[in-house]
VEXTORTI-242559 format. One record per residue (C-alpha): x, y, z; residue in three letters. Coordinates in pm, whole numbers, padded with zeros to 5 digits, always signed. Example, Ala and Ser with C-alpha at 12.3 -4.5 7.8 and 13.67 -1.06 7.14 Angstrom:
2
+01230-00450+00780ala+01367-00106+00714ser
END
This chain:
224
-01806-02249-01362unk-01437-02179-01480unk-01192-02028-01195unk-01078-01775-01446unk-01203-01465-01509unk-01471-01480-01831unk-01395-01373-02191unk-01477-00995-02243unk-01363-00869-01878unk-01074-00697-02044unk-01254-00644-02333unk-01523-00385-02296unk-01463-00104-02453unk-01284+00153-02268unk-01406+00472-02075unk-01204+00769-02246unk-00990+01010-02040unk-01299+01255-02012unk-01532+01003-01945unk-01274+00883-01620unk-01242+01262-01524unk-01628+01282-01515unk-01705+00993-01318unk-01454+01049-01082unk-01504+01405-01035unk-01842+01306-00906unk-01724+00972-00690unk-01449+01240-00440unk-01710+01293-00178unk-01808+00898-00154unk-01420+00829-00178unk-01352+01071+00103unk-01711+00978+00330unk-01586+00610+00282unk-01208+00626+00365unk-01225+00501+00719unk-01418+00215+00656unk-01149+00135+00337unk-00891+00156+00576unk-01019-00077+00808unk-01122-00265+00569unk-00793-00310+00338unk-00539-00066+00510unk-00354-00318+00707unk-00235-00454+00382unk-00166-00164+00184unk+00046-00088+00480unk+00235-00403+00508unk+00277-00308+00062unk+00321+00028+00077unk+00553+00053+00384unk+00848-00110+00140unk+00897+00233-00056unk+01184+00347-00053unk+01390+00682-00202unk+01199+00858-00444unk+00839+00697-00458unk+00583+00798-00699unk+00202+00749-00692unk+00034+00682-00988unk-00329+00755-00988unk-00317+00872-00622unk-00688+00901-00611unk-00756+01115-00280unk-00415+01029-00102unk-00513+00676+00041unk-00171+00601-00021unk+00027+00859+00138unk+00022+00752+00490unk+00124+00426+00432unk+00447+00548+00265unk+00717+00564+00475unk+00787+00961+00559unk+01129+00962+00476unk+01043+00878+00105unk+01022+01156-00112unk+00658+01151-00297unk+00495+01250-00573unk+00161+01178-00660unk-00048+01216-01001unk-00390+01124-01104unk-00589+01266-01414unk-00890+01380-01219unk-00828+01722-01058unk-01077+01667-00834unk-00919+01356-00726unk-00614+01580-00670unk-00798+01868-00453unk-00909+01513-00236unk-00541+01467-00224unk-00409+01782-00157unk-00615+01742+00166unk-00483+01446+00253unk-00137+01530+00249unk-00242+01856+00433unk-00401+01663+00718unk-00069+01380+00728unk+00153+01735+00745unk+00329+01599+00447unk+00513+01804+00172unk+00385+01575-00141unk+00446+01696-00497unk+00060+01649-00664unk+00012+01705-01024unk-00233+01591-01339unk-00133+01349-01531unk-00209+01076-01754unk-00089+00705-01635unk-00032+00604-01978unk+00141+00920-02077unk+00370+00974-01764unk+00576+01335-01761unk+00908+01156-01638unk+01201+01071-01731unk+01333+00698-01762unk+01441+00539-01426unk+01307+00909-01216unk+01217+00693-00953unk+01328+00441-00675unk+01001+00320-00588unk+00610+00297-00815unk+00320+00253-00609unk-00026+00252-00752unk-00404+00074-00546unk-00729-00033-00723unk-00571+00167-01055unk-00544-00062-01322unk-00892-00197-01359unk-01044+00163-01474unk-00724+00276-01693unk-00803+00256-02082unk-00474+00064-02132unk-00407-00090-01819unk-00072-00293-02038unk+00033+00115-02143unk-00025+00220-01789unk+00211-00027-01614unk+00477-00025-01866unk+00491+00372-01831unk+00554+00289-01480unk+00824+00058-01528unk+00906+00274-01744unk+00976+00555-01510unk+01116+00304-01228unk+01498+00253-01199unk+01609-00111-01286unk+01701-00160-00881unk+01361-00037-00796unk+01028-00179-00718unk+00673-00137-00881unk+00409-00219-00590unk+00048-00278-00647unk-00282-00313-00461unk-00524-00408-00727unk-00827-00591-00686unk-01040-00857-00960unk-01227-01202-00960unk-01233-01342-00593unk-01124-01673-00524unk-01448-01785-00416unk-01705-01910-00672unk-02064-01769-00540unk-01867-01454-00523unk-01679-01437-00848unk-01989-01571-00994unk-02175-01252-00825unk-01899-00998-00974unk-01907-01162-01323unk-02295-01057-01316unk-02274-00713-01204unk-01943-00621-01324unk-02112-00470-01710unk-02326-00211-01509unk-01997-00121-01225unk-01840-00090-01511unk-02072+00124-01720unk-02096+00357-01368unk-01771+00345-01266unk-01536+00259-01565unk-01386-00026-01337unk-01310-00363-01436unk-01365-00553-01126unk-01320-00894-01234unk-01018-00886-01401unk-00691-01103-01344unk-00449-00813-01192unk-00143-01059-01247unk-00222-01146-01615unk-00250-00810-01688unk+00094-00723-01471unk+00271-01036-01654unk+00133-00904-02001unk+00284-00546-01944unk+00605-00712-01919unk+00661-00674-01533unk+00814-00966-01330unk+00611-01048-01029unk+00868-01107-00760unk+00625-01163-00486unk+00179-01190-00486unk-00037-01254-00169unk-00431-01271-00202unk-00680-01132+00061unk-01045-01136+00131unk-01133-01426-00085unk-00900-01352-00347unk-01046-01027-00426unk-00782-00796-00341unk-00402-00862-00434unk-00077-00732-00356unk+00184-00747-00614unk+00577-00663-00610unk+00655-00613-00932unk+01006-00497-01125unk+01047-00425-01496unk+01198-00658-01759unk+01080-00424-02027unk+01326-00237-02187unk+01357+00192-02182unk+01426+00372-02545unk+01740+00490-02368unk+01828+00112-02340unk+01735-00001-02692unk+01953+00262-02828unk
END
């Protein structure tokens, strides 16, 4: 069986904004029911990720805050997702850290930022259920000063055969319920967006990665 992930993972045909909002409009009570598990689970390493932030930071597809506390506090935050129900998950979040963090809708492909807004991009388990996962991390390089850093906790294909071979089966119907590719190759797709990837570690039998990124891809402002 081949170590990489199979043809088709990143070509299924993608889940449309409204079809995301749906499914994850109805997935912010398991989210929220499952968080302390997650966090013993994977929070040690979004902590030892997350915990480089620095300045401004923003969140991109937030989720229900899972982020936030691993940000340091003197960053200032902003977080965005395109579910609003995600959002109300995140608004308590941040209520229950006693954090003041800027929440608002938004599309990850489409950010509503300027070029170079923001010191630091942070994003977790995002890119596997955006439509464009290439147009999603260029908008946040996009949006990322040229000193700053793009951080990502992504998951796909593990390391480990019986269990990659056990995503590859299941991963048409988890994607069909949840609009997640779980067997993707996070760095291919980070490398094809144009990102450098200054630094990767695997955990958990390859399944879950963290990635510093920064952008080589160039703004309009800069082309012009």
């Amino acid at each position: 069986m081949s170590d990489t992930a199979p043809d088709g993972a990143r070509d299924r045909p993608a889940k449309s904004p409204d079809e995301l909002q749906f499914i994850y409009a109805d997935a912010v009570e398991t989210f929220e029911r499952f968080e302390a598990l997650e966090r013993r689970l994977v929070g040690r390493y979004r902590q030892r990720l997350f915990s480089r932030a620095q300045g401004t930071v923003l969140d991109v597809a937030c989720g229900t805050g899972s982020n936030f506390r691993h940000v340091p506090e003197g960053c200032s935050l902003v977080g965005v997702d395109l579910s609003a129900a995600m959002l109300d998950g995140a608004r308590r979040e941040a209520d229950s850290l006693g954090r003041d963090i800027t929440l608002a809708h938004a599309d990850a492909q489409r950010l509503p930022f300027d070029d170079d807004a923001f010191d630091t991009v942070v994003s977790a388990l995002s890119t596997c259920t955006f439509p464009d996962p290439v147009a999603a991390l260029r908008e946040m390089a996009r949006v990322c000063r040229p000193s700053g850093r793009v951080l990502l906790f992504e998951h796909g294909r593990s390391s480990a055969r019986p269990l990659a071979w056990g995503q590859d089966r299941l991963a048409p119907r988890h994607f069909e319920q949840m609009g997640c590719r779980w067997n993707q190759d996070p760095e291919a797709v980070v490398r094809e967006a144009g990102l450098e990837i200054r630094r990767s570690e695997r955990h958990l039998a390859g399944v879950f990665s963290s990635i510093v990124a920064e952008s080589t891809v160039e703004t309009d402002a800069e082309r012009t």
